[in-house]
C-alpha positions in Angstrom: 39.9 -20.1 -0.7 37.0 -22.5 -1.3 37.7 -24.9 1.4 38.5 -21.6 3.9 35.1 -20.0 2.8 33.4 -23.5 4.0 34.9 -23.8 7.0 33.9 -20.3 8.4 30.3 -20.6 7.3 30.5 -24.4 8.8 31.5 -22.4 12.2 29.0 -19.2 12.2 26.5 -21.9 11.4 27.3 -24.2 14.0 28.1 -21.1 16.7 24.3 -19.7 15.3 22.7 -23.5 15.7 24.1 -23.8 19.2 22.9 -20.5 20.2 19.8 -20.6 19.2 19.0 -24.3 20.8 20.6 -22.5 24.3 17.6 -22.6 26.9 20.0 -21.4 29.8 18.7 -18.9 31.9 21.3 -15.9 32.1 21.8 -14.1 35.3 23.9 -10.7 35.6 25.8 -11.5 39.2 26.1 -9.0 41.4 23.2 -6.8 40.9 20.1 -6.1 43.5 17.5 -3.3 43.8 18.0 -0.2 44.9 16.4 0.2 48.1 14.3 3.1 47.3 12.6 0.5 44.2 11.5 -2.2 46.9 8.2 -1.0 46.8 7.5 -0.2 43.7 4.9 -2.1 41.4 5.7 -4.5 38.9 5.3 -4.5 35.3 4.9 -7.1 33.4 5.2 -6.8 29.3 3.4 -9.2 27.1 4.0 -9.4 23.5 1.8 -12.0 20.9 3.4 -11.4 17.8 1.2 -10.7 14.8 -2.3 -10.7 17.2 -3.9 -8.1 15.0 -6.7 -5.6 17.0 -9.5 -7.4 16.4 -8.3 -10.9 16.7 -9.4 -11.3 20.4 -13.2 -10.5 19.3 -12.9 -12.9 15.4 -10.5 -15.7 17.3 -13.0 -15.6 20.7 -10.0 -14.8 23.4 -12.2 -14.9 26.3 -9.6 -14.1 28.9 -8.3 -11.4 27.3 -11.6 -10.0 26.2 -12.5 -10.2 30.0 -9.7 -8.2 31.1 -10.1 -5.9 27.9 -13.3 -5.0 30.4 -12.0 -5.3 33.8 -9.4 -3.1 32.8 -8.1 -1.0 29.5 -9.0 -1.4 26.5 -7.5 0.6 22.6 -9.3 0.4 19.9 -6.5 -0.4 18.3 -2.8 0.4 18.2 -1.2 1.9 15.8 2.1 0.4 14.9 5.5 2.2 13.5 6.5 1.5 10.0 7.1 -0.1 8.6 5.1 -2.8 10.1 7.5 -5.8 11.0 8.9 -7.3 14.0 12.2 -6.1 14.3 11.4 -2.8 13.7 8.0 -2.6 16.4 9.2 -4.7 19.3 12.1 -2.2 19.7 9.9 0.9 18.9 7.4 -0.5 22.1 10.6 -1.0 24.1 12.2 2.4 23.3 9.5 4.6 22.7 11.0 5.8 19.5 10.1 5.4 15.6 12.0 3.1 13.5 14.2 5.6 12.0 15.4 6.8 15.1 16.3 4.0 16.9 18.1 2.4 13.9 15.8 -1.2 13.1 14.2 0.5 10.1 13.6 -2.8 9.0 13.9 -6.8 9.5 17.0 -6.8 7.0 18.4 -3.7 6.0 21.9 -2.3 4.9 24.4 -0.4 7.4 26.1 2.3 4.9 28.6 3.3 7.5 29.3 -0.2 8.4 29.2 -1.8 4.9 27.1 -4.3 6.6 23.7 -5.7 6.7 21.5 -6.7 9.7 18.9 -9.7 9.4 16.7 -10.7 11.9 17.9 -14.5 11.2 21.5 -13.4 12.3 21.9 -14.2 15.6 25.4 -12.4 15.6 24.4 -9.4 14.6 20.6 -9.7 16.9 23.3 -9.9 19.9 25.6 -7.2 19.2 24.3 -4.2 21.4 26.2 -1.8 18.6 23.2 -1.8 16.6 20.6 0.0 18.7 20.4 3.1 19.1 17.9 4.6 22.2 17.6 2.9 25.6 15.6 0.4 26.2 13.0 0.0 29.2 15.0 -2.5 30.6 18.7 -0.5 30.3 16.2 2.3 31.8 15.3 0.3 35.0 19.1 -1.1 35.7 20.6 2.0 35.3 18.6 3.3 38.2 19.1 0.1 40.1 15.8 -1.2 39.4 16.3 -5.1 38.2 14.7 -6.6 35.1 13.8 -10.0 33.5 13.0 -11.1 29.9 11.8 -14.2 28.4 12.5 -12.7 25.0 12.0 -9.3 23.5 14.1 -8.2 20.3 17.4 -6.9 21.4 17.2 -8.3 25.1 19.8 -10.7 24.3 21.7 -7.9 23.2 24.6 -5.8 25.3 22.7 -1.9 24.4 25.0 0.3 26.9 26.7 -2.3 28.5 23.0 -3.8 30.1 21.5 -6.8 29.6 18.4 -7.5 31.9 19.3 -9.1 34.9 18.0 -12.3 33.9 17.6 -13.3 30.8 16.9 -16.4 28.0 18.7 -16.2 23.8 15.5 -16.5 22.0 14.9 -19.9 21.3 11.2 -21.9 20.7 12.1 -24.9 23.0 10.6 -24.1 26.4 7.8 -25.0 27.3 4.9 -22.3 28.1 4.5 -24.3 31.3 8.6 -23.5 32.4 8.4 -20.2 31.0 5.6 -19.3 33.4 7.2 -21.4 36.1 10.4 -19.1 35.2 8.3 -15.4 35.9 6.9 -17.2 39.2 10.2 -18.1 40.2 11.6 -14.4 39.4 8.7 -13.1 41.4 9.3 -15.3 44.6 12.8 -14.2 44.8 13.7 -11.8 47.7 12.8 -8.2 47.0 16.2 -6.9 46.2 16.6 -9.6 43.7 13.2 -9.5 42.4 12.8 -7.9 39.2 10.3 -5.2 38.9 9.5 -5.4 34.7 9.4 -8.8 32.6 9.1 -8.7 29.2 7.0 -12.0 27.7 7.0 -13.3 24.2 4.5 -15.4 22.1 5.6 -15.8 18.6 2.4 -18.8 17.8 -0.1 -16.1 16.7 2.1 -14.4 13.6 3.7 -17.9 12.8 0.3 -19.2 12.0 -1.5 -16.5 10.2 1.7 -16.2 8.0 1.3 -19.5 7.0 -2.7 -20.0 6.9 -4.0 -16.4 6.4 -5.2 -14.0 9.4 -9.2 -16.0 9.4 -8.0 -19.5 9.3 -8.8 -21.8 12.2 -5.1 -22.5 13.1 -4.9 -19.1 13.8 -7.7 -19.8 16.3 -6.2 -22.0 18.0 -2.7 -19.9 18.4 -4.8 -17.1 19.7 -6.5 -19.2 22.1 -3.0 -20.7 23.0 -1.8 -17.4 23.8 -5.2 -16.3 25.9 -5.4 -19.7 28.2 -1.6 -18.7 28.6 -1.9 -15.3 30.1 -4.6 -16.9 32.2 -2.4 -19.6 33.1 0.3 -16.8 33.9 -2.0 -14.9 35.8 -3.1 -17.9 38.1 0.6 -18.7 39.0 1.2 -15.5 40.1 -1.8 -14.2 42.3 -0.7 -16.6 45.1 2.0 -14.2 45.5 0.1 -10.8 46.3 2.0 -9.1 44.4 1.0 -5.5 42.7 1.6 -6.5 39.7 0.4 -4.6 35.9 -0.4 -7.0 33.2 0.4 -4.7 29.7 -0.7 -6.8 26.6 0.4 -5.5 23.1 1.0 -7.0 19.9 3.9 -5.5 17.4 1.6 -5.1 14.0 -1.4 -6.4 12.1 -1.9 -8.7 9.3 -3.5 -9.5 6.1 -4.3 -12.1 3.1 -2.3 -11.6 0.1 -2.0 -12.8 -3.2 1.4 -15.6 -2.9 0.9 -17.4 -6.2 1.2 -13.9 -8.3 4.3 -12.3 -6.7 6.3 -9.6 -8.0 9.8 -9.8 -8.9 12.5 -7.3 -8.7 11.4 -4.1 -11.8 13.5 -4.7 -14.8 14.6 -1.2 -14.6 16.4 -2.1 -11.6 19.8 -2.6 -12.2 21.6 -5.0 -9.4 25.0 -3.9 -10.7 23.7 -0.7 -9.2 22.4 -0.9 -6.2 22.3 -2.9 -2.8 18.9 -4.6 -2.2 17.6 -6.6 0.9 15.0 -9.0 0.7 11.6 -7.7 1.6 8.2 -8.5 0.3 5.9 -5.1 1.9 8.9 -2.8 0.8 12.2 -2.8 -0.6 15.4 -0.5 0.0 17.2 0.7 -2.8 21.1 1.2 -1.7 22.6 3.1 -4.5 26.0 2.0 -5.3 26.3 4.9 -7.6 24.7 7.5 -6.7 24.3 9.1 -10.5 21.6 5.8 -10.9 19.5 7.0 -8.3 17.8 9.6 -9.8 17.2 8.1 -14.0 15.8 4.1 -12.2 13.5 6.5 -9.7 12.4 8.0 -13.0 11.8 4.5 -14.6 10.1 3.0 -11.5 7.5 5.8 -11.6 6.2 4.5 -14.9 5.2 1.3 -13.1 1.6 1.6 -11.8 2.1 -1.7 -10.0 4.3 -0.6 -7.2 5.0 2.9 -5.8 8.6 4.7 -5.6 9.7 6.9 -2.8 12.8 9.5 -2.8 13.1 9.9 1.1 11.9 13.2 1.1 8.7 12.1 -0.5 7.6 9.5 2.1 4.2 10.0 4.2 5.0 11.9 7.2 3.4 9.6 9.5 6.0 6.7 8.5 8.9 9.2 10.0 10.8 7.9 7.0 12.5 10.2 5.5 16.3 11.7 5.3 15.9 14.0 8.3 14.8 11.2 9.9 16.8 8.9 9.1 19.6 9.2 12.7 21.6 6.0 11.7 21.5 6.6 7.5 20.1 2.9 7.0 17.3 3.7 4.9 17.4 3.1 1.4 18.2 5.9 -0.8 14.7 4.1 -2.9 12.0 3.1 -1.2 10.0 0.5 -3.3 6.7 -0.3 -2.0 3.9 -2.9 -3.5 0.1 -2.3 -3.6 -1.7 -5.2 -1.8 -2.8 -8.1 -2.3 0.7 -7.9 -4.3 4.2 -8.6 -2.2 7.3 -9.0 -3.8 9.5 -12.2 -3.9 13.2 -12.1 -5.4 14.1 -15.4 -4.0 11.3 -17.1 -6.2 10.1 -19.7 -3.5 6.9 -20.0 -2.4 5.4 -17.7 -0.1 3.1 -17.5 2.5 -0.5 -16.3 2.2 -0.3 -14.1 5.3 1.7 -10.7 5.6 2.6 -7.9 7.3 5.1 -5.0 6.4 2.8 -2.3 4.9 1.0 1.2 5.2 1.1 1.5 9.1 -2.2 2.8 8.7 -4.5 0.0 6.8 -6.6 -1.4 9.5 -5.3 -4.6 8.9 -2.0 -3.7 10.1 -3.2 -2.5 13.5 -2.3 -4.3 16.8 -3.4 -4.9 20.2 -3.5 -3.1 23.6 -5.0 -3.9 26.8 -3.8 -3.6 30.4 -5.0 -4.4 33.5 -3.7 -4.0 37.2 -3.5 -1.8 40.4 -2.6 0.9 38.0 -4.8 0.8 35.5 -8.5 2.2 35.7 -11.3 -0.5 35.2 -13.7 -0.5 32.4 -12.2 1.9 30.3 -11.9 2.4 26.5 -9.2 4.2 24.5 -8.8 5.6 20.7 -6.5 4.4 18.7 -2.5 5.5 19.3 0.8 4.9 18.1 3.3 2.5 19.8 5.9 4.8 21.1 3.8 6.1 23.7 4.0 2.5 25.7 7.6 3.6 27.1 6.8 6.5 29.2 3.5 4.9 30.5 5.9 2.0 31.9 8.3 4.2 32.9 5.7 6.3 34.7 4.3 3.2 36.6 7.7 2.1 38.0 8.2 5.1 38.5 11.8 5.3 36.2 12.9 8.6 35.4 13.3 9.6 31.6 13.9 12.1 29.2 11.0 13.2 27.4 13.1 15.3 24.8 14.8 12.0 24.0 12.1 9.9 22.7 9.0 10.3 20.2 6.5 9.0 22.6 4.5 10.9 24.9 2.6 9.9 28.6 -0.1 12.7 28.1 -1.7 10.1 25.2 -2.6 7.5 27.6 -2.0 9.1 31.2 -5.8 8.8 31.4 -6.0 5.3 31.3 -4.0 5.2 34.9 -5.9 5.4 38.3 -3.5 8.1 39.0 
């Protein structure tokens, strides 16, 4: 049994390493644009994980600070809860809150399934099964409108039977310089094979200020990495003439906290008892008997140092509880810590940066701005959730939707369009 156990592992391993090393651009044959999307504009998506709302203005962005007055600029954006990667990036993409579209977290447990989903497992990351609502890219194909991603979450991933047209596995080997040679390359295609929304990926920003803090000069640097890049991007692509809407976002915030001092697992948590995923902001409680739910949530709320959530005690805002819950992959506990506190069951070190928490500290809010022919010039927004990026995309390539179907709404940033 040993030696068959090894062997597996040897092969996911192995099938995981390859995967994530593949820098193979991958092309859907077949496919070409409607006739009646030939005119339409283009759209192009750009995400830099972790680049918290005030980060252009503390970490001197210049480029993006110009457009931020050229074109559109939030005060912040509010992201989903709870405030991680996974969980965001599909919310922006789907226009619906974690709980409905099924990431309710980086790792969490499947109760139907018997399964977890990590953000490390490529397997799982690639099986379309797992996502629930339709992506803006499934949106565009199905209407004969092509698409292109140089990584997104989930764009690797078959979500009813679509995958972008073209498409790279999420990998950190190419270079900024072929990935924007890659979008130019898309764009000088012939118009039926040119896609009309690209979705663009920095991971440098959120890397760094995990593992230096959000005000460290590293995280300088990776902020001015991703500004000089946008420019860069920008600059390839203007030779073409080409109507096309820059939309910058960032998934979350994030904030020092205190790594030497970390909180365990409560005693009055019994393992025999319940299924938990690793988390540090929050932690799922799966109960595998349900009779221990109610006498540990009991115990938990004598500890001052964290706070313990039945689902039907959450914040409203989260959109985390039961009736919420469309896919039943939320704990049946929710265990959350107060900052600067995290938790750490795996008793490494950890890093002095987070993210994870109340989706409405203002160190977890993230970035907008957007410029283009579609976007007004010079003008200043509130603050909003997330969700509502998916029908302003929509309404620019002019996709059709339905607004029953998802949580976000056009009417919250309609007036930031020309028209």
């Amino acid at each position: 049994m040993y030696k068959v156990f090894s062997i597996f592992t040897l092969t996911i391993f192995i099938h995981c390493f390859l995967f994530s090393q593949d820098t193979t651009q991958q092309v859907i044959a077949g496919r070409k644009n409607n006739p009646n999307q030939l005119k339409k504009p283009y759209v192009i998506l750009i995400s830099a994980d972790g680049f918290r709302a005030d980060f252009a203005e503390i970490h001197q962005a210049s480029f993006l600070q110009s457009m931020a007055e050229k074109g559109v600029k939030a005060d912040y954006m509010t992201p989903s809860f709870p405030t991680l990667t996974f969980p965001n990036h599909y919310s922006i993409i789907t226009g619906l809150y974690p709980s409905h579209h099924g990431l309710v977290d980086n790792t969490f447990y499947d109760k139907q399934r018997g399964e977890f989903y990590g953000m490390s497992n490529k397997k799982k990351v690639a099986d379309g099964t797992w996502y629930g609502g339709t992506p803006l890219w499934v949106l565009a194909e199905q209407q004969k409108m092509l698409s292109a991603s140089f990584y997104w979450v989930a764009s690797e991933a078959n979500i009813q039977n679509t995958y972008p047209t073209y498409f790279y596995a999420y990998n950190e080997q190419i270079s900024i310089a072929s990935r924007i040679q890659s979008v130019k390359n898309w764009l000088s295609l012939p118009e039926e094979k040119r896609p009309h929304f690209i979705t663009f990926y920095f991971p440098q920003v959120d890397h760094d200020a995990h593992e230096y803090g959000p005000n460290d000069k590293n995280v300088t640097h990776a902020v001015q990495f991703v500004d000089s890049s946008i420019q860069a991007l920008q600059a390839a692509l203007e030779p073409l003439g080409l109507p096309i809407n820059y939309v910058f976002v960032s998934d979350h915030g994030m904030t020092k906290v205190d790594n030497i001092d970390t909180k365990g697992l409560p005693e009055s948590v019994d393992t025999a008892s319940f299924i938990i995923p690793a988390g540090e902001a929050l932690l799922h409680l799966y109960a595998k008997d349900r009779f221990q739910i109610e006498p540990t949530y009991l115990k938990l709320k004598h500890d001052t140092s964290i706070t313990v959530y039945h689902l039907d005690e959450t914040p409203d805002y989260w959109h985390y509880k039961a009736k919420d819950d469309k896919f039943n992959r939320l704990g049946d506990l929710i265990l959350v810590t107060h900052l600067p506190k995290i938790f750490n069951l795996s008793k490494r070190k950890s890093s002095l940066g987070k993210h994870g928490f109340d989706n409405h500290l203002t160190e977890m809010r993230a970035s907008f701005i957007a410029w283009g022919p579609a976007f007004k010039k010079g003008y200043q927004m509130q603050g909003f959730e997330n969700v509502n990026i998916y029908p302003l995309i929509a309404h620019i390539l002019g996709l059709n939707y339905d607004e029953m179907s998802i949580d976000g709404k056009l009417d919250v940033l309609k007036n930031s369009l020309v028209k």
